[in-house]
C-alpha positions as CSV (number, residue, x, y, z in Angstrom):
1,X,0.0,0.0,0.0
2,X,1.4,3.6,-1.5
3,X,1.7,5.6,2.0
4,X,1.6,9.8,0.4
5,X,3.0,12.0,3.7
6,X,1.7,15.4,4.3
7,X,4.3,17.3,2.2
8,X,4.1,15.2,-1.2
9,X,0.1,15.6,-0.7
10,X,0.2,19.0,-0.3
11,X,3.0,18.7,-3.5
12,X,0.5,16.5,-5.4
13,X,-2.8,19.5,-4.5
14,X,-0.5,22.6,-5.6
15,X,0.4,20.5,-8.6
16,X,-3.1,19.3,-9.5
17,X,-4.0,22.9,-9.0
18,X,-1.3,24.5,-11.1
19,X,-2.9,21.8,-13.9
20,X,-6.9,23.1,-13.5
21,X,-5.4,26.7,-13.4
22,X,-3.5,25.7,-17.0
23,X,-6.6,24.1,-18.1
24,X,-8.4,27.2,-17.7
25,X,-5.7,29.6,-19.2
26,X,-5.6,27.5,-21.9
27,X,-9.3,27.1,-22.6
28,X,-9.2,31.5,-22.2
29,X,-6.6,31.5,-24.8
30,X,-9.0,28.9,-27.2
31,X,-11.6,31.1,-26.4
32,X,-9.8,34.3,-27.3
33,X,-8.5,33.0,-30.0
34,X,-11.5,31.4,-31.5
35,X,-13.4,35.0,-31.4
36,X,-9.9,36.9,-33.3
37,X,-10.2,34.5,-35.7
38,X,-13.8,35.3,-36.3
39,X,-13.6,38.4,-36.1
40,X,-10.8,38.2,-38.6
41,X,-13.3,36.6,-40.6
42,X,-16.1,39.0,-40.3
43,X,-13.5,41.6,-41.5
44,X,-12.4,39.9,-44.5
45,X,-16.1,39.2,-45.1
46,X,-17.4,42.9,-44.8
47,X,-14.3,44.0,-47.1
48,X,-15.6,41.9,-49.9
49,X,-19.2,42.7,-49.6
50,X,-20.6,45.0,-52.3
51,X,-21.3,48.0,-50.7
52,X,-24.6,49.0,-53.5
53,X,-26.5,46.7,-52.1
54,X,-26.7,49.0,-48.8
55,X,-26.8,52.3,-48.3
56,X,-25.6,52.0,-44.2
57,X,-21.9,51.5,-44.4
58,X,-20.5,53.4,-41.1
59,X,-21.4,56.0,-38.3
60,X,-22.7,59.2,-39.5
61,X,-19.6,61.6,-40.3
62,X,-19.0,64.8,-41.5
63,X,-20.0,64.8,-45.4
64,X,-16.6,66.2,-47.0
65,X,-15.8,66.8,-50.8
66,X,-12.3,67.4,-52.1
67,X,-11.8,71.4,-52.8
68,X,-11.0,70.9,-56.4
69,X,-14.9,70.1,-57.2
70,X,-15.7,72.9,-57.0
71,X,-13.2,74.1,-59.5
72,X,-14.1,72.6,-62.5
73,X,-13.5,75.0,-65.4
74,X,-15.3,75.1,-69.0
75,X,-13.9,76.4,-72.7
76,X,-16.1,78.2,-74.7
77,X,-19.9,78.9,-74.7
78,X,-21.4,76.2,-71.9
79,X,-24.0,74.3,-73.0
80,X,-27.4,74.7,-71.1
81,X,-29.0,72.2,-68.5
82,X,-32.5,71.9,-68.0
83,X,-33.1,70.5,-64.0
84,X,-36.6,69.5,-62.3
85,X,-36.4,69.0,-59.0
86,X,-40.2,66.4,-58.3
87,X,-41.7,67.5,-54.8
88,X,-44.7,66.7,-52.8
89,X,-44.8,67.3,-49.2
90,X,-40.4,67.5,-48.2
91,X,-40.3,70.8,-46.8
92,X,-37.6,69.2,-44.5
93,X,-35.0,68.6,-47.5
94,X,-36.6,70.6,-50.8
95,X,-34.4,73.6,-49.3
96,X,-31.0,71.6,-48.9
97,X,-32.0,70.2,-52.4
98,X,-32.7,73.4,-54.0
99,X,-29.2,74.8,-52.7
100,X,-27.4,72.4,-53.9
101,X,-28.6,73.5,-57.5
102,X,-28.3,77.3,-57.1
103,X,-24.6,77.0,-55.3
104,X,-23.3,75.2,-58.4
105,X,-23.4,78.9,-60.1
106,X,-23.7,77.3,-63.5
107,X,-24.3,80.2,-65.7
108,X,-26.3,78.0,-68.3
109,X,-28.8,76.8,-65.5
110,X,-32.6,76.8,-66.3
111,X,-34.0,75.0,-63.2
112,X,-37.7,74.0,-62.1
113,X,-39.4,73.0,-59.3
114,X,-42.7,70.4,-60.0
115,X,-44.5,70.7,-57.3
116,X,-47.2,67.9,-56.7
117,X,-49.6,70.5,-54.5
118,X,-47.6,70.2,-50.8
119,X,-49.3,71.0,-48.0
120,X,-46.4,71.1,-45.8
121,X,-44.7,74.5,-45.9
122,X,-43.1,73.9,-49.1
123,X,-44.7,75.9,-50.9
124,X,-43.8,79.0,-48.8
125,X,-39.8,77.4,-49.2
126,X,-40.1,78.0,-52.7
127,X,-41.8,81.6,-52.7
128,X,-38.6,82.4,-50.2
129,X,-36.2,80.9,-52.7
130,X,-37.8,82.0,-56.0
131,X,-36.8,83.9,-58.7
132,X,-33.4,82.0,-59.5
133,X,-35.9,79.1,-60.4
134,X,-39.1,78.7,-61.6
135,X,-41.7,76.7,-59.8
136,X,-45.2,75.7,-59.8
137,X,-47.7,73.6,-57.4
138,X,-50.5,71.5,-58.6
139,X,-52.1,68.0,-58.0
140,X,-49.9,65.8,-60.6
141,X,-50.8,61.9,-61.8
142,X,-47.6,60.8,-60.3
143,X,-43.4,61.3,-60.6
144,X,-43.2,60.3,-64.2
145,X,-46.4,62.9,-64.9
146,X,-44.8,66.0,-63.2
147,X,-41.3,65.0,-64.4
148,X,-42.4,65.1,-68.0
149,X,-44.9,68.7,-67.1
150,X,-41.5,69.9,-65.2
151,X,-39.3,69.0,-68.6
152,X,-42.2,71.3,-70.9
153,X,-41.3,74.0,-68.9
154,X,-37.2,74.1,-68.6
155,X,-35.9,73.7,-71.7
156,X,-31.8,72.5,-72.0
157,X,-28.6,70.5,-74.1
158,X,-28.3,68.5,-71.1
159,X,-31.2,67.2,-68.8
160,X,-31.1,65.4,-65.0
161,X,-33.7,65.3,-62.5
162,X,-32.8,65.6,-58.7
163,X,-35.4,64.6,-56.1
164,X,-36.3,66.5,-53.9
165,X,-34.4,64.9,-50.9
166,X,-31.4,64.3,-52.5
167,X,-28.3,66.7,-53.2
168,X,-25.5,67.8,-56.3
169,X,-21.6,68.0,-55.3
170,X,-20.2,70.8,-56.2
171,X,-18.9,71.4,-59.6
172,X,-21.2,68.5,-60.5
173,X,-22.8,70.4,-63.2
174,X,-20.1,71.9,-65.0
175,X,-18.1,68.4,-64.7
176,X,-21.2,67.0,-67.0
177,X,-20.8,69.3,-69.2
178,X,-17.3,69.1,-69.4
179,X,-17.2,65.4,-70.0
180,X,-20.0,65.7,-72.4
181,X,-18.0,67.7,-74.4
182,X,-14.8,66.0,-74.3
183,X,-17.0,63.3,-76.1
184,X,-19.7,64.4,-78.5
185,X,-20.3,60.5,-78.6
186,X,-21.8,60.1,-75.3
187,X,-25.6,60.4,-74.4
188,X,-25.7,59.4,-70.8
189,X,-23.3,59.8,-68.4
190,X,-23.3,58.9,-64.1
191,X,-21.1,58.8,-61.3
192,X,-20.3,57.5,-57.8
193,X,-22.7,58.3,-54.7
194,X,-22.3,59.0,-51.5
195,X,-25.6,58.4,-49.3
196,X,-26.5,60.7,-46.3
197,X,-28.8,60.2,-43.6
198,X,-32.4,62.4,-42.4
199,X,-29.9,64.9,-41.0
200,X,-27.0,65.0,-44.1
201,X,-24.4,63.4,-42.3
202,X,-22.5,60.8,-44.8
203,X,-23.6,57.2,-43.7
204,X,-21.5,55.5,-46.7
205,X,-20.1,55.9,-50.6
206,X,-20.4,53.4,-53.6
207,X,-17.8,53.1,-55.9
208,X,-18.8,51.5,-59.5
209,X,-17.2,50.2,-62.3
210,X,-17.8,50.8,-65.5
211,X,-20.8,50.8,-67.1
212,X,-21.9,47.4,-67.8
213,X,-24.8,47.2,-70.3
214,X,-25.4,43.3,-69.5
215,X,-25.6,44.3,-65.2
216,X,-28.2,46.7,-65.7
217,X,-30.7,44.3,-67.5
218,X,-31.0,42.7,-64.2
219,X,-30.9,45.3,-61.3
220,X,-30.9,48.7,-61.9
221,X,-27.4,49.9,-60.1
222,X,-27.0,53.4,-61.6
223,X,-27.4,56.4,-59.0
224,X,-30.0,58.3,-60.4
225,X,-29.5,61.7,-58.9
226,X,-26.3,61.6,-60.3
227,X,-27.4,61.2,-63.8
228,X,-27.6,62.9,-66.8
229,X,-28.2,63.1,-70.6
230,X,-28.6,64.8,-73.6
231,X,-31.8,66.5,-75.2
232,X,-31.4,63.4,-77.9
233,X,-32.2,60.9,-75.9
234,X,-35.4,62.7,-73.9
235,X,-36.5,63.8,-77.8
236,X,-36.1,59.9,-78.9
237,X,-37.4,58.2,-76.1
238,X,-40.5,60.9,-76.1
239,X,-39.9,61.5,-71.8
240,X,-40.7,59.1,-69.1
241,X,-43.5,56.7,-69.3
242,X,-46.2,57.8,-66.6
243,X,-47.6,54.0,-66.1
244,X,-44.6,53.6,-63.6
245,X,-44.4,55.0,-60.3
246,X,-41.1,53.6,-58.8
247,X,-38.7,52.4,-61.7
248,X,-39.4,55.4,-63.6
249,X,-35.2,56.1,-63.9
250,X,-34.6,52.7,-64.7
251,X,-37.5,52.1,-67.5
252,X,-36.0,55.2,-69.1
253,X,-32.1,53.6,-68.8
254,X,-33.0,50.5,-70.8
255,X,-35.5,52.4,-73.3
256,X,-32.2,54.7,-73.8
257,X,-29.9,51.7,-74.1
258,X,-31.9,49.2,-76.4
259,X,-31.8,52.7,-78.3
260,X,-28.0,52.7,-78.8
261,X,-27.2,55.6,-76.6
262,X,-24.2,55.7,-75.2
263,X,-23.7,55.3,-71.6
264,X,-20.7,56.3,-69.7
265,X,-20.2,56.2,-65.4
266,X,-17.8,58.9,-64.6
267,X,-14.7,59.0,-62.4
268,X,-16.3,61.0,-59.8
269,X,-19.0,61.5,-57.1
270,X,-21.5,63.5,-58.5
271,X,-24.6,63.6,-56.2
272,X,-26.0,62.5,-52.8
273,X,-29.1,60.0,-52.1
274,X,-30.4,60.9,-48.5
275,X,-31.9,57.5,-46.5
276,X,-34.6,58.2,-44.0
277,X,-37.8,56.5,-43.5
278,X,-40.5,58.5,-45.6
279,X,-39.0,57.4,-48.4
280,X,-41.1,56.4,-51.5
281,X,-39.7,53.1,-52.5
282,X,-39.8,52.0,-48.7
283,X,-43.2,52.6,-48.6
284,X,-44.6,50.8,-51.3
285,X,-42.2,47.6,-52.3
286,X,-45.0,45.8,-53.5
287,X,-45.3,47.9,-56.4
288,X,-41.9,48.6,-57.0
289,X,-41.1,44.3,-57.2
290,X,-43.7,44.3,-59.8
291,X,-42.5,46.9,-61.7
292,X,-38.9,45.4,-61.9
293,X,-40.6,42.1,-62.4
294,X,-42.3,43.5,-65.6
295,X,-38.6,44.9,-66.9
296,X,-36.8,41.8,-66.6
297,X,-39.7,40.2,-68.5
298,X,-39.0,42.8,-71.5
299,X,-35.1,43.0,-71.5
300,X,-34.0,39.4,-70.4
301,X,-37.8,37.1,-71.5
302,X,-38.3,35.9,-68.2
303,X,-38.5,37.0,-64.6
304,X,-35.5,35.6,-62.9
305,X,-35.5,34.4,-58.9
306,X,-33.5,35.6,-56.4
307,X,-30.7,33.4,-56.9
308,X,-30.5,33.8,-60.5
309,X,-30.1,37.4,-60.2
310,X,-27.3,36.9,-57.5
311,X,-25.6,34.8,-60.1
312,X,-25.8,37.0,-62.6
313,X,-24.7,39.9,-61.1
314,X,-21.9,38.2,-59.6
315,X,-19.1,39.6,-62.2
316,X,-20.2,43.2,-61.9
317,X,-20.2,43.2,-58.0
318,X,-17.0,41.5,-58.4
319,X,-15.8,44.7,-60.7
320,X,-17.7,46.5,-57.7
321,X,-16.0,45.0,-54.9
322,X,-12.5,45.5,-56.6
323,X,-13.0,49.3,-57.2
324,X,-14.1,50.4,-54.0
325,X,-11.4,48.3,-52.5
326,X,-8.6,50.6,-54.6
327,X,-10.3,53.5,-53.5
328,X,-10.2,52.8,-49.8
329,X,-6.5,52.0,-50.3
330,X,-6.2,55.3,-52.2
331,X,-5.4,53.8,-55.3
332,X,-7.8,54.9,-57.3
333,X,-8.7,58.8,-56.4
334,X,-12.2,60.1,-57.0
């Protein structure tokens, strides 16, 4: 029979104990371990997630714009640009809008206002703001409706629409221009966004690639409120068609395209798209799913599932992913 004295039993506990005490240090470190690794993972993952499929991307921060946009210099006579700004009831943002139209001091500007009848102090915005715009305020069938009365009254070379939440950069105008006459070729040009929240802070940026006239068959990725084209296309394509009430923009992109215009995304962030809550496409989805459904029926034959569209996007959020990645490492500089 094994006889243990005192001393190698109290030898044997401080041992045993120095083992659990190991045991637990060593399960820590796992533990640690195992949620670095994760998170390691988590980061990897959110660097290679397309950032247009969100419009949250960070914290609200200071929205900030390089100097140089708003130094963008034009030869010769500019051409004119005809802008309608839609509105109905946004007395919160129509002024930030409208600003961001007048402080772009183009000196070929002939902006509108198409008001849908507001009954929220807009109206008495636009009486303080008018005379550098024109404006009017009446009952409407709809966007597409007072987009095409707003484009009767402003006549111009080059035409966009900005809604009436939503905000230029500066210099965005005469950068259109610019580009529009560097190549005679081109009918409709856009540009990178940068989204802001209820209260204008940036919230997050997408970086595109190229235009890819394949992509936009099946999700309609181009930032409207930083588009715009020439008085060709609006005369061939005879305006927007007023039997849509959410993919208006994108209807009129692959009328244009299956046209043969031109399209070109440009090396630069042109325009803001403000997220809040009261937002028209959040409120009625149903509508909006139909109308994309009825698109994709037109342009592709069929109505594609979820998956389908995931697949085929793939290559262009690929493109996507790339980009935005070379601008976060400063390699590309917008």
């Amino acid at each position: 029979m094994l006889r243990v004295n005192a001393t190698d039993a109290e030898r044997i506990e401080a041992l045993e104990a120095r083992v659990a005490s190991l045991e637990e240090s060593n399960q820590a470190l796992r533990t640690m371990f195992a949620r670095e690794v994760a998170s390691s993972r988590e980061g990897l993952l959110e660097k290679l997630r397309p950032k247009i499929t969100r419009f949250h991307h960070y914290a609200p921060r200071e929205l900030k714009t390089p100097e140089a946009y708003g130094q963008v210099s034009l030869e010769g006579e500019p051409p004119t640009i005809a802008i309608v700004t839609p509105s109905y009831n946004q007395a919160r943002f129509v002024g930030a809008t409208i600003e961001s139209v007048l402080t772009q001091n183009y000196p070929a500007l002939n902006y509108h206002v198409q008001d849908a009848g507001s009954t929220d102090g807009t109206i008495d915005i636009l009486k303080s703001k008018s005379g550098a715009f024109s404006w009017s305020s009446a009952p409407d069938g709809g966007q597409a409706h007072g987009l095409n009365s707003g484009f009767r009254t402003v006549q111009g070379e080059i035409m966009a629409y900005l809604n009436s939440d939503d905000l230029l950069l500066p210099g965005t105008l005469a950068y259109a221009a610019k580009a529009f006459a560097a190549d005679p070729t081109l009918d409709v040009v856009y540009g990178h966004r940068i989204c802001i929240d209820l209260n204008g802070m940036e919230i997050g940026r997408w970086v595109l690639p190229k235009h890819d006239s394949t992509a936009i068959k099946w999700v309609d990725y181009i930032p409207q409120e930083t588009m715009f084209w020439r008085r060709r296309v609006w005369d061939r394509l005879g305006g927007f068609d007023e039997s849509f009430q959410f993919a208006i923009d994108w209807d009129f992109i692959l009328r244009a395209q299956a046209a043969g215009m031109k399209f070109s995304r440009l090396p630069r962030f042109m325009g803001c798209f403000r997220v809040h809550d009261s937002q028209k496409t959040t409120q009625r989805l149903d509508i909006a799913e139909e109308e994309s459904r009825k698109l994709r029926m037109t342009y592709l034959g069929f109505v594609p599932g979820t998956k389908s569209i995931r697949q085929a996007m793939a290559p262009y959020m690929r493109r996507h992913v790339l980009y935005h990645r070379l601008y976060k490492l400063k390699i590309l500089d917008f």
